[in-house]
C-alpha positions, 0 to 999 in steps of 0.5 A: 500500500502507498500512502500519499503525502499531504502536499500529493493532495491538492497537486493532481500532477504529483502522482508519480511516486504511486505511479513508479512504484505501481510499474515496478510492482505489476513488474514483480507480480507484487500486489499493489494499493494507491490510496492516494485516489481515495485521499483525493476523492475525500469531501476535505482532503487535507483532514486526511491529515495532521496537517499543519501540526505534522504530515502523519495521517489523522483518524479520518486518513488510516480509516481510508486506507483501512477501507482501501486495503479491506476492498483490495483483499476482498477483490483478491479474494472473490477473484481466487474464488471464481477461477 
């Protein structure tokens, strides 16, 4: 899973550290989550923050990465299922 960084947010062109490691993952076979859609997505992106005290994510980031990763396993899940 990649988490974004704060300033990823309000900047739609500064992707390219999900998009580098995506390539070097598919590369692998290595599974991959970008959260950074999600963050985007959000009604108040920068509360996915700690922003201005630090750039650690708040409640409201690790929740969405929290749904993130659970839909992700359960796509890979029901994918092994039904082949």
């Amino acid at each position: 899973m990649a988490f974004a960084d704060h300033s990823q947010i309000e900047h739609a062109n500064w992707s390219q550290p999900q998009q580098s490691l995506s390539s070097i993952c598919q590369r692998l076979n290595i599974p991959f989550v970008d959260i950074l859609p999600q963050l985007r997505r959000h009604a108040e992106p920068l509360k996915t923050f700690l922003v201005p005290q630090d750039a650690h994510p708040s409640a409201e980031g690790y929740s969405i990465a929290a749904k993130a990763a659970a839909d992700f396993i359960y796509e890979q899940f029901k994918q092994e299922r039904t082949s």
